[in-house]
N, C-alpha and C positions, 0 to 999 in steps of 0.2 A: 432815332433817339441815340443821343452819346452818353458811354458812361463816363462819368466825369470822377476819378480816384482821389478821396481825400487825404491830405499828405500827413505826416505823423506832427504834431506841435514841434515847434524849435525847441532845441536842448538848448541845459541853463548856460549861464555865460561865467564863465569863471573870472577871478579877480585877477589883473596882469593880461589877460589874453592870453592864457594858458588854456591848451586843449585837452580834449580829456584823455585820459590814458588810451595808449593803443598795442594789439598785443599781436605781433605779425601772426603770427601762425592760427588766428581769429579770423584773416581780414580784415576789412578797413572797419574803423570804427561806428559806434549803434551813432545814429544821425539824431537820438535825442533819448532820454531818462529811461530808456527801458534795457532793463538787461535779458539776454538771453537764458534757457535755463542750459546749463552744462557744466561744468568744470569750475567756472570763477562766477557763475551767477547762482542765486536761490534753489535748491531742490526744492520742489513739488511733496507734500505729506505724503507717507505711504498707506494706503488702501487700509481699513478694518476690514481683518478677516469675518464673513459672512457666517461660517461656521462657527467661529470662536462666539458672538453675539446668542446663537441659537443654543449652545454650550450651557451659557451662562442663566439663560432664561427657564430652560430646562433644570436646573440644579436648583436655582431658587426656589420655583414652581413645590420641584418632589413629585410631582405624579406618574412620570418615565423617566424613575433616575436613570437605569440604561441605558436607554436612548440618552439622555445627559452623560454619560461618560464615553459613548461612543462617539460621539458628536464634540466634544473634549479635545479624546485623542488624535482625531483624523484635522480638527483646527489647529494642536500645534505641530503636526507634520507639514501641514500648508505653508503655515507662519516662517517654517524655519527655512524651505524650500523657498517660497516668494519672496522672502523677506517684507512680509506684510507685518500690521498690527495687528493686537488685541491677544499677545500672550498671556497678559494679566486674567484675561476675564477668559481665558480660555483653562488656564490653572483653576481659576473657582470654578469654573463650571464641572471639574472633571472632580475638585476635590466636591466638593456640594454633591453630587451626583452619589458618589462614594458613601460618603454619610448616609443619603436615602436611600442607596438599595442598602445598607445594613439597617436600617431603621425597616427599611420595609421586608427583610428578610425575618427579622425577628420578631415581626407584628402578624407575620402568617405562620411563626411558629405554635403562637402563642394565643392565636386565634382575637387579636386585635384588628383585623382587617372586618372578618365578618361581623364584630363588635357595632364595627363603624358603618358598616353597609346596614347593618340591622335597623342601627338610627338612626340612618338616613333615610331607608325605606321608613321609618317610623314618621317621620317627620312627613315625607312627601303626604300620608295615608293620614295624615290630622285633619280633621275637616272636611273628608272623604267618605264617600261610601265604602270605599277602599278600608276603613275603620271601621265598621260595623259589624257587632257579631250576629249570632241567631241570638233573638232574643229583648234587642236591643229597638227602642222607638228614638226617634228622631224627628227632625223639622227641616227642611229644604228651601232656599229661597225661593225658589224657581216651583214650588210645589212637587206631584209625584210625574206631573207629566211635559215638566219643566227642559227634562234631559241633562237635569244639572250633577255635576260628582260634588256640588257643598252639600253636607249636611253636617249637624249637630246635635251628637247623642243628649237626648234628654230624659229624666225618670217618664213608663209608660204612665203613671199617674197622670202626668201634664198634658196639657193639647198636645199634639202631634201630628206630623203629615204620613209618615209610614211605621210600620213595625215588620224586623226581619226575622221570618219566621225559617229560611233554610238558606242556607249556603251549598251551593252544588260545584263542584268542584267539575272544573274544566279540563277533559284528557291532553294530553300531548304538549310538546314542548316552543311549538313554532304558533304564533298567532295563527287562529283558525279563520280568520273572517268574520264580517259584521253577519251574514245570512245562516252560516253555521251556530255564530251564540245565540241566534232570536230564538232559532228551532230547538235548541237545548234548553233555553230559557223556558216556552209554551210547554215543551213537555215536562218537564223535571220540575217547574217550579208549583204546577196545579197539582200532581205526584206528592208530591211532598206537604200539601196543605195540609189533610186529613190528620197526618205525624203529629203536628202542630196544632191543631184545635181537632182535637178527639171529638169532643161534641158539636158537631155540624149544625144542631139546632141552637145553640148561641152565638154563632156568624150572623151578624144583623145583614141584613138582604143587599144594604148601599155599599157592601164591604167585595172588594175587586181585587185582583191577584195582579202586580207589579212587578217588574225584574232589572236589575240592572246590571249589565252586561261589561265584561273589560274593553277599553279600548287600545289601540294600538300603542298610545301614550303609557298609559296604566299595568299595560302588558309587562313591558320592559322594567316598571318596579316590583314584578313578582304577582302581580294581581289573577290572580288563579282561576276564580271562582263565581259564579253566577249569583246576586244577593236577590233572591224570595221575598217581595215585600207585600205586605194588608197596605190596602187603605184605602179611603170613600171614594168611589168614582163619580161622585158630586166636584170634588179636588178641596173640600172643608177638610178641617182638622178635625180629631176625635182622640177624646181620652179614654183612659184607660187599656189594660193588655187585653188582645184577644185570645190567650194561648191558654188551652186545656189540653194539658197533657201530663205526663206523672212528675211534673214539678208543681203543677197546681192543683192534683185530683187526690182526692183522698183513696184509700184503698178497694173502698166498694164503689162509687163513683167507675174510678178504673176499669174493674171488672166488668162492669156490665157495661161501658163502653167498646172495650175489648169484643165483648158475646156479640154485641148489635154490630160492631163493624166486621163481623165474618157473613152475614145477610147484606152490611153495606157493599162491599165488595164482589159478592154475586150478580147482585138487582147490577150493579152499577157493568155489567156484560151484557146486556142487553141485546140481542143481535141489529144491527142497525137497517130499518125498514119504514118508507114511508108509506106502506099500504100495507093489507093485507094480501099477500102471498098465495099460490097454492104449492108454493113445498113451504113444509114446516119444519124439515129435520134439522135445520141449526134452533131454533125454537125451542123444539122439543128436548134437543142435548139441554139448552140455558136453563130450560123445566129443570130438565133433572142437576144440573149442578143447584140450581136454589134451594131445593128441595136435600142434597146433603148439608148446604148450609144452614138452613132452619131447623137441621137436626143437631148438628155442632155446634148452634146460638142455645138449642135447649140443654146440651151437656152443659156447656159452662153454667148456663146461667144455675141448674141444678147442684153443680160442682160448690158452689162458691157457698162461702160462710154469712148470710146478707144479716144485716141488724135486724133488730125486732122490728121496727117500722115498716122494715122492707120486703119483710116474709111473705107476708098475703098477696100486696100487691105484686112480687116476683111471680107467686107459686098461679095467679090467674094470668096473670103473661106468658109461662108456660106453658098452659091450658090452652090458650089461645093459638100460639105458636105450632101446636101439636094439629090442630084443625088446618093451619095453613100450610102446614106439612105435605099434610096429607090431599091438601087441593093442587100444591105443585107437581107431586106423584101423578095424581090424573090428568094433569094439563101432560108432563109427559109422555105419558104412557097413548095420549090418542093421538092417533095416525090420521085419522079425516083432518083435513086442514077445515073445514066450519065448526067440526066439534072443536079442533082443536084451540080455538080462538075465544069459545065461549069459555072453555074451562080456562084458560088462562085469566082472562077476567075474572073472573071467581076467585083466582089465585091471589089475585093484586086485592080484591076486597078482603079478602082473608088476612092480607099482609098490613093492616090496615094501621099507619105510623100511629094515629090517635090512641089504642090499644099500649102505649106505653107511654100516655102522661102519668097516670097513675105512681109506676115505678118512678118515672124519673125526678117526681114530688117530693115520695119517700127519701129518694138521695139528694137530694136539694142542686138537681142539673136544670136547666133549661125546660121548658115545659110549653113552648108556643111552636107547633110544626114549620119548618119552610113555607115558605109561597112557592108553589106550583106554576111551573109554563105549562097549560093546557096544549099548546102546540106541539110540547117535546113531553107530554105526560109518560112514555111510553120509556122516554129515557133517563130518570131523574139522576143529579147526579150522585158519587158519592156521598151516605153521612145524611141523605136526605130521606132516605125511605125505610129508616130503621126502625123495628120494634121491640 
């Protein structure tokens, strides 16, 4: 194959047969319209300095005036060394720069930075779980098992999909991991129900314990905290608040929620066992803690100033409570593990939840026991075996 060079077009022809200038110390002359660049032909533009550009972007910007004024200075040391362009925009950027770190020096005097971070974070947390206090019902698109961060706070009066009954506050500074918050969530968030609905027997049965956890995303706008949520594990809405506690309980009400969850709190230690045993001595310890606790249910209840309504039926609940007393003392006190399992039975009839519809009448609480797991009788949970 030949390569075959294309030659440049003929140069124009002037008027007379005049040639075109020739400049010895050049060489012979350009053989057609093109001039060389150097000395008597066109300069070439000079380069926009790259730094002056980033200068200038920076200044406008405002968010690392610093960076804009270093980036300023070091484009027109360039400029004047290369003899490059973009001095212009290398001057605003240095003075622009200038401007914003004094705007931004003054705005963290004066505590207009966190101003602005605050509303920002405010903003991001609108339409968020991230928004939600304890306290507070909501609706979700995605429902409670959706895994969705929308929601929208609504009065607990209206249908709803969740209610945040605890906010648990998340240790440490570094995201912990999605397997770290599940395990804080399970534990902290079932912990904390009781705080929130004092009365365990007004928890309707369809009602399931929820959490929503920070994520990596979420983290980084400050989101601290584990949200504690109610709601149907059907995934229906429900109205109304589920929350008894001293914002909704009247002063006797209180009290003797207080007395029952010192017995709720015992029962709810239960030693964990699927058969009967022949050692009993964790058993027998649980006896005897139940057993100062149904004495510490009969002080309070005995302490307390209860209305007239509530006298009689108080004063045969304490009556009562003094017999189950006294059945826990024997379940602990016996060492035979066969004795020791009839008397504990004894104990539980004695402890018998129904023994305080009476009272909880008189104070106008809830008055229809739990459903019972026959399988898990042995461990009910908190709030569930009070009397």
């Amino acid at each position: 194959m030949r390569v075959v060079s294309i030659p440049p077009p003929a140069g124009p022809q002037f008027e007379g047969g005049a040639q075109p200038p020739h400049f010895p110390h050049q060489g012979p002359p350009s053989p057609g319209p093109y001039f060389p660049y150097g000395p008597y032909g066109p300069r070439p533009p000079a380069a926009v300095n790259g730094v002056a550009i980033a200068a200038l972007v920076f200044g406008v910007l405002c968010f690392l005036p610093a960076v804009g004024l270093v980036l300023g200075v070091i484009a027109l040391l360039q400029i004047k060394r290369r003899g490059e362009r973009g001095k212009g925009m290398a001057v605003a950027g240095v003075t622009l720069s200038s401007l914003g770190l004094a705007l931004w020096t003054v705005a963290l005097v004066t505590g207009g930075v966190a101003a602005f971070w605050e509303g920002f974070r405010d903003g991001a947390r609108s339409d968020s779980v991230l928004s939600l206090r304890k306290g507070d019902c909501f609706t979700s698109p995605g429902g409670l098992e959706g895994w969705t961060v929308k929601a929208l706070k609504v009065p607990c009066a209206d249908e709803h999909d969740g209610e945040v009954f605890a906010l648990v506050a998340v240790p440490g500074s570094d995201f912990p991991g999605d397997d770290s918050l599940v395990e804080l969530g399970e534990d902290r968030c079932y912990e904390r129900r009781s705080a929130y609905v004092m009365d365990g027997w007004s928890l309707p049965e369809e009602i399931g314990v929820y959490y929503f956890a920070p994520s990596e995303q979420s983290w980084r706008f400050g989101d601290r905290s584990v949200a504690c949520v109610l709601g149907r594990e059907d995934g229906t809405r429900f109205s109304g608040s589920l929350r008894s506690d001293a914002t909704t309980l009247d002063a006797h009400q209180l009290a003797y929620l207080e007395a029952a969850e010192v017995l709720n709190l015992a029962l709810d230690e239960v030693p964990a066992s699927d058969y009967f045993d022949e050692d009993v001595s964790d058993d027998r310890e649980w006896a005897a803690q139940v057993e100062e606790a149904v004495t510490e249910q009969v002080r309070l209840l005995r302490a307390h100033a209860w209305p007239a309504q509530a006298r009689e039926p108080v004063d045969e609940l304490v009556a009562d409570l003094v017999e189950a007393r006294l059945a826990w003392g024997r379940a602990a006190g016996t060492a035979d593990p066969d004795a020791y399992w009839i008397r504990e039975e004894e104990a539980w009839e004695a402890t018998d939840p129904s023994l305080s519809i009476t009272v909880r009448e008189a104070l106008g609480l809830a008055t229809s026991p739990p459903a019972y797991d026959e399988e898990v009788e042995r461990e009910p949970e908190a709030g569930e075996m009070e009397v």
